[in-house]
Backbone bond lengths (Angstrom), bond angles and torsions (degrees), N, CA, C in turn:
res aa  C-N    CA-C-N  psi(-1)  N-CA   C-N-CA  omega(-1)  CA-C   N-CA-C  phi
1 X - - - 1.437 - - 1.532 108.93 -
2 X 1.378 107.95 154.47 1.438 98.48 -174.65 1.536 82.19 -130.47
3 X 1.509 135.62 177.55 1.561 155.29 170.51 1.677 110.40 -152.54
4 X 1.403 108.49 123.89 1.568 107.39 -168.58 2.139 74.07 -145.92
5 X 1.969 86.78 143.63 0.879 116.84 -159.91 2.083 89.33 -98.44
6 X 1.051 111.35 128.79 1.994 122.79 153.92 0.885 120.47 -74.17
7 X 1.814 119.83 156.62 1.482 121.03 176.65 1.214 92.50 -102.71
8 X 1.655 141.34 34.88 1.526 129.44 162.01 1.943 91.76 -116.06
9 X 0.811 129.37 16.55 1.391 148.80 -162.60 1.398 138.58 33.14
10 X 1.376 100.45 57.60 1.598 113.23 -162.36 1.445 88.32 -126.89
11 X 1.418 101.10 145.32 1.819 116.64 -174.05 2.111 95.82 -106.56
12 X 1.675 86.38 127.84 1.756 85.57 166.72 1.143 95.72 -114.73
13 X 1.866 111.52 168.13 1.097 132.63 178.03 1.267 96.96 -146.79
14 X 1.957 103.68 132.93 1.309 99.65 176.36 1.619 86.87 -125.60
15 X 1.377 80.72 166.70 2.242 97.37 177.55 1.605 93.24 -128.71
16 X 1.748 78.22 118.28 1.311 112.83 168.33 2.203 101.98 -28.87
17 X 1.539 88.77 -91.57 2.249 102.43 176.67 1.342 80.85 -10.35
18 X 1.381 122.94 -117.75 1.418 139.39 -173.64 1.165 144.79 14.09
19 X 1.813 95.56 -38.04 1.417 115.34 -166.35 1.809 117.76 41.81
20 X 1.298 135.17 27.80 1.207 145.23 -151.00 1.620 110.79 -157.82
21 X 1.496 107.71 173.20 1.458 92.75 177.98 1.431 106.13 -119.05
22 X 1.779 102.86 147.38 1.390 100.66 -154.59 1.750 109.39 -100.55
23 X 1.422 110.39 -12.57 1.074 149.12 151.36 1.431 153.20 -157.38
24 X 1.504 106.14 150.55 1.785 110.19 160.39 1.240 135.70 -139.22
25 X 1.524 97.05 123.86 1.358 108.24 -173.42 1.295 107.55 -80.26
26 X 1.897 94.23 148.37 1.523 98.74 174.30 1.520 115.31 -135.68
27 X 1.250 112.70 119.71 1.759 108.58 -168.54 1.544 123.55 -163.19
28 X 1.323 93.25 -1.65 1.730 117.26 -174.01 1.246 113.39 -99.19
29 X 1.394 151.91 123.42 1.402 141.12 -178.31 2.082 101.00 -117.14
30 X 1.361 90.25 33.92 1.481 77.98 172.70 1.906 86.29 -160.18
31 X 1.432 139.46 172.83 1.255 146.77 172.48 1.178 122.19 -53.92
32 X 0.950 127.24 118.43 1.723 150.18 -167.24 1.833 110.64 -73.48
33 X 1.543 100.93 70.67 1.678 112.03 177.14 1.181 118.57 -44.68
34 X 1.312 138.61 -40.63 1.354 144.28 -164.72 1.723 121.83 -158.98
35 X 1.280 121.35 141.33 1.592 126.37 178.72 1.580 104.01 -121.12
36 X 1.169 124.41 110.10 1.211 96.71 155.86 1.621 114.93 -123.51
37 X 1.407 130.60 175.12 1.637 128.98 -173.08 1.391 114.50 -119.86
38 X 1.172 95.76 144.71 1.809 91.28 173.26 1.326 120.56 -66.39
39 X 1.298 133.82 -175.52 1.207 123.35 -163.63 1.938 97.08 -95.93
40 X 1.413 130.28 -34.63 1.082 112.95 174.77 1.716 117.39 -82.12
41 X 1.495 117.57 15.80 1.634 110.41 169.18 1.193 84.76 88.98
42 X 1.203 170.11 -48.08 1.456 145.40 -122.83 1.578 103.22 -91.05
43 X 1.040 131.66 -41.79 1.581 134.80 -140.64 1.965 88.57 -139.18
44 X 1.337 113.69 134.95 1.419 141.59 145.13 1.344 123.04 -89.41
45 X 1.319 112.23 130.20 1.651 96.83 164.11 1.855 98.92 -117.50
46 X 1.434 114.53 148.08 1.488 97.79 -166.46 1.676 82.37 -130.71
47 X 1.203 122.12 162.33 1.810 134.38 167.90 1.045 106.89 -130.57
48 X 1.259 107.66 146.70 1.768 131.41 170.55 1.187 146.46 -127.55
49 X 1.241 130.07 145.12 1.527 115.58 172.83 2.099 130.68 -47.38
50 X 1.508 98.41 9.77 1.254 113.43 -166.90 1.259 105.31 -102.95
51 X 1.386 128.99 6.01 1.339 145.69 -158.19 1.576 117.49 55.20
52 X 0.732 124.47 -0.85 1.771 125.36 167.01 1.451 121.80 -90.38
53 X 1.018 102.57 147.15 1.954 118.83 144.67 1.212 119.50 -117.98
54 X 1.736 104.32 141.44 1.033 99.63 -178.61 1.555 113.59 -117.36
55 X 1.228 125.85 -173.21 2.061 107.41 -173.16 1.712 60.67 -154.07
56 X 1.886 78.10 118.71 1.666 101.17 154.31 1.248 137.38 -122.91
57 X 1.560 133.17 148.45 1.042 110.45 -173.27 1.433 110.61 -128.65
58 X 1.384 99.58 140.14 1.664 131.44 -158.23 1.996 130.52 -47.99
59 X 1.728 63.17 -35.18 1.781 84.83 -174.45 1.508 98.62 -70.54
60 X 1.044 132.93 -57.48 1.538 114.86 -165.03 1.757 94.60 -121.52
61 X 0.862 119.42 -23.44 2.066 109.34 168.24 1.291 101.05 106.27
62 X 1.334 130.07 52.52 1.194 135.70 -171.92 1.377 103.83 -128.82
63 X 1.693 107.20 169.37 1.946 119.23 -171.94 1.412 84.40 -92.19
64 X 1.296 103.02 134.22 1.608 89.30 163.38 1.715 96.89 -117.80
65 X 1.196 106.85 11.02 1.450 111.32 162.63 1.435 127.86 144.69
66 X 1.722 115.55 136.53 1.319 113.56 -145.42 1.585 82.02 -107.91
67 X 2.087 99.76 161.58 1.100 102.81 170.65 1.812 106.69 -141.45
68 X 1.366 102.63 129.67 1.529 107.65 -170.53 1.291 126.37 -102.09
69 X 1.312 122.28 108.46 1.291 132.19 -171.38 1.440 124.33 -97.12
70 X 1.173 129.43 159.42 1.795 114.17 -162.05 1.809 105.85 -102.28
71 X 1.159 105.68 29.43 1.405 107.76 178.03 1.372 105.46 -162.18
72 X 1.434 119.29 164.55 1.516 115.39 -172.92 1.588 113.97 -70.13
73 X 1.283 134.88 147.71 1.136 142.40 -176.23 1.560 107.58 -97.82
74 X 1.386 109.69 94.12 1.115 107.15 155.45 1.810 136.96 -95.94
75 X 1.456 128.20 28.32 1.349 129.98 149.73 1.096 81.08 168.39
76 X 1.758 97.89 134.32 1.530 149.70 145.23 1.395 137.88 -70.32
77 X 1.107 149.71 87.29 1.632 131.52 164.29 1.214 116.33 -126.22
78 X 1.569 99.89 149.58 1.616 128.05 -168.89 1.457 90.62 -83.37
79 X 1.745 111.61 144.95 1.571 112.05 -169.53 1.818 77.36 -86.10
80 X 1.270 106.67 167.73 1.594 132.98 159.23 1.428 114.75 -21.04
81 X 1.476 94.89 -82.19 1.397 118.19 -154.10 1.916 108.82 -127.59
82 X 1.309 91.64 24.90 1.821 90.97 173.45 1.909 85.91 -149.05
83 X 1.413 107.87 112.18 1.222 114.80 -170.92 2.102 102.22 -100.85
84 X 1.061 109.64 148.34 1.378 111.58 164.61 1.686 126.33 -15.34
């Protein structure tokens, strides 16, 4: 799977098998600076110029929870091995 962030601020995900996209998230109202993934694939956390991050999860395409910062977010990453 790959996840690439838009400057209308919606996150796609395409799957490789598929050749297609398997999802898109939508939750950003400003350009999507950074994606990064957890290490088992399940969960994204993506940042934006909207001041948030959000941590999503894969299985059904849902927030499993936003985080609001007082300035624009320009890059996010999930540590390794200490997950959300």
């Amino acid at each position: 799977m790959l996840a690439a962030g838009c400057l209308d601020g919606r996150c796609i995900v395409w799957d490789f098998y598929t050749r297609g996209i398997s999802q898109i998230l939508k939750g950003h109202v400003q350009p999507v600076t950074s994606v990064s993934w957890t290490r088992k694939g399940r969960h994204i956390l993506t940042s934006s110029k909207d001041w948030n991050c959000i941590y999503w999860d894969l299985l059904d395409g849902t927030k499993d929870s936003i985080i609001r910062f007082q300035t624009p977010v320009l890059f996010a990453q999930l540590h390794p091995y200490k997950p959300l």
